[in-house]
C-alpha positions in Angstrom: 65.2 134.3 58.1 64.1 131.0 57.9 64.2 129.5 54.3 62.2 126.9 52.2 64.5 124.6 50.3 62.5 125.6 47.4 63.7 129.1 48.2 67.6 128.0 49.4 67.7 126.4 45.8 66.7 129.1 44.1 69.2 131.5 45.8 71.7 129.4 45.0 70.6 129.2 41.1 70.4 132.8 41.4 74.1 133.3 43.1 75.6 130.9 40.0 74.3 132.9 37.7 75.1 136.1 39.1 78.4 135.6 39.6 79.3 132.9 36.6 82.5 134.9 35.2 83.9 135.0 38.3 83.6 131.6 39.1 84.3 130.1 36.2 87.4 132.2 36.1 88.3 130.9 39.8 88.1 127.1 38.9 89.9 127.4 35.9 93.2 128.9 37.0 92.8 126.2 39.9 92.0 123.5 37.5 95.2 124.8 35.5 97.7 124.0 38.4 95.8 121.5 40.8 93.6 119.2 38.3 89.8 118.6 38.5 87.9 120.2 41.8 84.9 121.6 43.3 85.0 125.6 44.2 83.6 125.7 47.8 81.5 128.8 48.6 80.3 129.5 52.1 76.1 129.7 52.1 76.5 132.5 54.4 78.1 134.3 52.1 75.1 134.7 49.6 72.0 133.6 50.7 70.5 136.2 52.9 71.8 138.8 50.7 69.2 141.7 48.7 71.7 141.2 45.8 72.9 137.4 44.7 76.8 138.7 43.8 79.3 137.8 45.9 81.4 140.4 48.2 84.3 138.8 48.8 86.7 136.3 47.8 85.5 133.6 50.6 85.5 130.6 48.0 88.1 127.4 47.6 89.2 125.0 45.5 88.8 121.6 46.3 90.6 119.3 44.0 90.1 115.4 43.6 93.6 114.8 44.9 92.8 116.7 47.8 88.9 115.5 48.4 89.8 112.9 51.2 92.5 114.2 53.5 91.1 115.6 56.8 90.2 118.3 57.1 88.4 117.9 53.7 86.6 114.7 54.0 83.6 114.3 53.7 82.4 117.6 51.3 82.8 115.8 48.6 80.6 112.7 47.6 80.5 110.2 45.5 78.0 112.1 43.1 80.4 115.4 42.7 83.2 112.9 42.5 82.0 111.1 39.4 81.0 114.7 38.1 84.1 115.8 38.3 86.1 112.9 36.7 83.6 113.1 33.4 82.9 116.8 33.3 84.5 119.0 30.6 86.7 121.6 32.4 86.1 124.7 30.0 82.1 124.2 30.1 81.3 123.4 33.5 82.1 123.9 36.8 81.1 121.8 40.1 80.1 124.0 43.5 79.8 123.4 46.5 77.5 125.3 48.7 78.6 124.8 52.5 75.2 125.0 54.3 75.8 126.5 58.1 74.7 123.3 59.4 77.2 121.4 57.8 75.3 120.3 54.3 76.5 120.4 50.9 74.3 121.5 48.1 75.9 120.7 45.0 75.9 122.0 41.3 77.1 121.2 37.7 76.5 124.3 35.8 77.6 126.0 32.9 77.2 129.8 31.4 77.9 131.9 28.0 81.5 132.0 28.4 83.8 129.6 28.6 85.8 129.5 31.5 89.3 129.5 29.8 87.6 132.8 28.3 86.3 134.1 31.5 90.0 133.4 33.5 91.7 135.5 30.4 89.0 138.2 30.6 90.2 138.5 34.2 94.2 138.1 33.3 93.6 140.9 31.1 91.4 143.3 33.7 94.6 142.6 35.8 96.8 144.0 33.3 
């Protein structure tokens, strides 16, 4: 199934929203130990599913210090790189959508919950 980018956009507005909580949750307990990042999610993943939610855990972290050692160079540019040194950590989070041909389609977003919120919410589901 051949997409638009109108259409590609849009699946991957609906996939952040879908699956904010966990996401958020994800890129704080990364952010915690390894500093400001991008969460890398395959396109494959999502985009060509009936439902926008994520099945698995197929996503990475991607942090600053990390951004230009092989085999990592390159995903991030100099747009998601300023993002991520003036962004605030417990409102947004940066993504990285790897396209199959080897794009990136990038996001800043935010949701309703915080994401120091959303990693406790998930601590305490653990528990």
């Amino acid at each position: 199934m051949q997409l638009t980018k109108e259409q590609r956009i849009a699946r991957h507005k609906d996939f952040l929203k879908a699956n904010w909580i966990i996401l958020a949750a994800f890129a704080w307990e990364h952010y915690q130990t390894k500093g400001a990042g991008a969460v890398l999610v395959p396109e494959e993943d999502f985009v060509h599913s009936a439902t926008p939610e994520l099945k698995g855990l197929r996503f990475h972290y991607l942090p600053i210090a990390e951004s230009d050692k092989k085999p990592n160079k390159g995903i991030l540019s100099e747009k998601e790189l300023a993002w991520l040194k003036t962004y605030d950590s417990d409102a947004m989070v940066v993504l990285c959508v790897l396209r199959p041909e080897g794009g990136v389609s990038s996001y800043l977003f935010g949701g309703e919950t915080k994401p120091s919120v959303a990693y406790a919410q998930k601590k305490a589901k653990e528990n």
